[in-house]
C-alpha positions as CSV (number, residue, x, y, z in Angstrom):
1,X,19.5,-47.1,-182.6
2,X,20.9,-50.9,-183.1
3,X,23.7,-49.6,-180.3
4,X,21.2,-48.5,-178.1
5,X,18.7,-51.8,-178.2
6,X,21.9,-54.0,-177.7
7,X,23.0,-54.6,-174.5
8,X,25.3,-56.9,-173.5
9,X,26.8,-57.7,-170.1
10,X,30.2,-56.1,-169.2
11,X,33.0,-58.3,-169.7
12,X,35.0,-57.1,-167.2
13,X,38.5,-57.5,-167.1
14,X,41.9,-55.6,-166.4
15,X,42.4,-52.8,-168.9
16,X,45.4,-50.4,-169.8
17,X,42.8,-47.5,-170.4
18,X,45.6,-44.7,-170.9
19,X,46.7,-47.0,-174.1
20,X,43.3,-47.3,-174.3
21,X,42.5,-43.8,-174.7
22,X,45.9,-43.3,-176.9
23,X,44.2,-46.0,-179.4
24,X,41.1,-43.8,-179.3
25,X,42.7,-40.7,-180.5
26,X,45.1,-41.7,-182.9
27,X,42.3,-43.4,-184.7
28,X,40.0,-40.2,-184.1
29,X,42.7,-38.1,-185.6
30,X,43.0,-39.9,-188.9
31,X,39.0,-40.1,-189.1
32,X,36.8,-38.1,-191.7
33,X,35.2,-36.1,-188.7
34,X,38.5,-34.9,-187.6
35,X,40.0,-33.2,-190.6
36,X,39.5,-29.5,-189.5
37,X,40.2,-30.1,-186.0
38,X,43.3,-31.4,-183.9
39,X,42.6,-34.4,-181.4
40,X,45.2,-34.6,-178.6
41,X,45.7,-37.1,-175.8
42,X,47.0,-35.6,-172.4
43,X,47.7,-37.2,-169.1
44,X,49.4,-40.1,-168.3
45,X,51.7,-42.0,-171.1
46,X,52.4,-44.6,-168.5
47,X,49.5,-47.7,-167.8
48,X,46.6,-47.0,-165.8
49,X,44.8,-49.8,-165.2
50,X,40.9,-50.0,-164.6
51,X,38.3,-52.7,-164.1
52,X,36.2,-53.1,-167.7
53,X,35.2,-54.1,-170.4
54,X,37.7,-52.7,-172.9
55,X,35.4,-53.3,-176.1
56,X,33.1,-51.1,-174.4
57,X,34.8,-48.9,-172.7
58,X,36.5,-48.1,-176.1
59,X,32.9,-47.5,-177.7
60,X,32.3,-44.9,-174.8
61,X,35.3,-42.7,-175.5
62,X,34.7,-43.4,-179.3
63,X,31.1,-41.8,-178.8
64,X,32.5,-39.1,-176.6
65,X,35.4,-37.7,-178.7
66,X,33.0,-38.4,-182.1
67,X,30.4,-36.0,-180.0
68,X,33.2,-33.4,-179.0
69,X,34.4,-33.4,-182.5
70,X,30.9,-32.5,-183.8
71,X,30.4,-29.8,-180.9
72,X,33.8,-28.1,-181.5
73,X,34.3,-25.3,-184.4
74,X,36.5,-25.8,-187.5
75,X,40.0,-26.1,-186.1
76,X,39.1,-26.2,-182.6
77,X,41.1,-28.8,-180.1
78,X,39.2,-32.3,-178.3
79,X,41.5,-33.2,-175.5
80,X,41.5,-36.7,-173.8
81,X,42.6,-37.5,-170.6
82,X,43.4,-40.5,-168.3
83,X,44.2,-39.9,-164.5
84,X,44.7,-41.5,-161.2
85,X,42.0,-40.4,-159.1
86,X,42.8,-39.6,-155.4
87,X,40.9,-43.2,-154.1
88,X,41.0,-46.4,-156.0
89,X,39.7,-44.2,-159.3
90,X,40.9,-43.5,-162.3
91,X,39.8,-41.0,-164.7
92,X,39.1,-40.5,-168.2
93,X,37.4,-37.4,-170.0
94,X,36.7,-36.0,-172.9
95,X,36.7,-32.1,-173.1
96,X,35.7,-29.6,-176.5
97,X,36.2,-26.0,-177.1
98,X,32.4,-25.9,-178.0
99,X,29.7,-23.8,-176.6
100,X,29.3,-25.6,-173.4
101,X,26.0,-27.2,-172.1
102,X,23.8,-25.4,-170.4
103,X,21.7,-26.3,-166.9
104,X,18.9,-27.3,-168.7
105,X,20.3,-29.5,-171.5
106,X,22.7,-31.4,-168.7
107,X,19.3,-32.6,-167.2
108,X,18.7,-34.5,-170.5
109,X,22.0,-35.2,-172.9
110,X,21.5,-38.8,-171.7
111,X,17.9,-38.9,-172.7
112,X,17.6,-41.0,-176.4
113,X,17.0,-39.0,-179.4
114,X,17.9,-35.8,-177.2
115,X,20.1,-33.6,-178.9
116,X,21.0,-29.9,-179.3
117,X,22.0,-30.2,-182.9
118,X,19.9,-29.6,-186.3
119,X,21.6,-33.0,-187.5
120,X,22.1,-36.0,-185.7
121,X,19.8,-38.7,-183.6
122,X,20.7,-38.3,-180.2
123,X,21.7,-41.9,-179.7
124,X,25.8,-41.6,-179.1
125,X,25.3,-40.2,-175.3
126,X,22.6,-42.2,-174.4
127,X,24.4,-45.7,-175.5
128,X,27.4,-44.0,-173.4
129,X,25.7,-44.2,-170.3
130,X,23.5,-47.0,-171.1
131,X,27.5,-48.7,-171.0
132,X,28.5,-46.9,-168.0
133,X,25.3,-47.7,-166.3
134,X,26.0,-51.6,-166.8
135,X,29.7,-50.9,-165.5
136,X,28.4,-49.0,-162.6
137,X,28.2,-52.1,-160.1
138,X,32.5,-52.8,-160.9
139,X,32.6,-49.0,-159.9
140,X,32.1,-46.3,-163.2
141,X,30.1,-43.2,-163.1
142,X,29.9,-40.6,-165.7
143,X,29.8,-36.7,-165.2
144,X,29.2,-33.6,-167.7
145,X,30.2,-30.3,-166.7
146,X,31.5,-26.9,-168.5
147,X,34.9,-27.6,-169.3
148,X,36.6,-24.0,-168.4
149,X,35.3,-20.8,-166.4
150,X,32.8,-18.9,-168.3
151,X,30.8,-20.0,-171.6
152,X,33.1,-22.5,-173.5
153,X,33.7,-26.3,-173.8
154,X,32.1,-29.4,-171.7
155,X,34.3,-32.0,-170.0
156,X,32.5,-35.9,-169.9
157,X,34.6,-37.4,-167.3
158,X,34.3,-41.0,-166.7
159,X,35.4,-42.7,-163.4
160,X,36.7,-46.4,-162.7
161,X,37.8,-48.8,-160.4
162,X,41.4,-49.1,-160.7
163,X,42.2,-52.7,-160.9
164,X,43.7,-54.6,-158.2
């Protein structure tokens, strides 16, 4: 809830988010949450550079992948990715092999203390775009959506200005 109250201006700056992202991951896969599932990192291994904040840009894809994790069953996969966008965007998700989100729930998994889960507050989405939101006038929007055809997985994809 402390995350939530907080807010503090974007510093925005020039980031490397596909190292970024990379830093994420490695330090997801060593964490407690991730010992019965594999985190992977795909897309670019080369810099992509965005416009923001990279302290909280990093707490985004933290709360993301720390929300995938939880979402996924024992030895599922949570993939993240970093891509140019066709414009001046670049792209980061984070996608499960959980259930998916229904209709219904994607009109409120950025509402606080919303959550689908018997355990668990419902604060990590909303301080995600609570950060996106303050990044939104350099450029970032957020997007949920069913990962794959049919009944499995959600992607969170994350857009950004790519920096000059």
């Amino acid at each position: 809830m402390v995350d939530l109250s907080k807010t503090r201006a974007p510093e925005i700056e020039a980031v490397d988010v596909s190292l970024l992202a990379r830093e994420v991951v490695e330090l997801a896969a060593k964490s407690r949450a991730a010992e019965s599932h594999r985190v992977e990192c795909d897309g670019s291994n080369g810099p992509l550079v965005a416009m923001c904040d990279p302290a909280q840009m990093r707490q985004v894809l933290w709360n993301l992948v720390r929300n995938a994790l939880q979402a996924s069953p024992s030895n599922g996969v949570v993939r993240v990715g970093v891509e140019a966008a066709p414009t001046d965007r670049i792209s980061l998700w984070v996608e499960d092999d959980g259930a998916g989100i229904d209709d219904d729930a994607k009109l409120r998994i950025f509402d606080a203390f919303y959550t689908t889960r018997a355990h668990g507050a419902g604060i990590g989405l909303a301080v995600v775009k609570r950060i996106v939101d303050d990044h939104a006038p350099h450029g970032a929007a957020i997007a949920v959506e069913n990962a794959k055809a049919g009944p499995t997985g959600a992607r969170f994809r994350v857009t950004l200005r790519k920096a000059p």
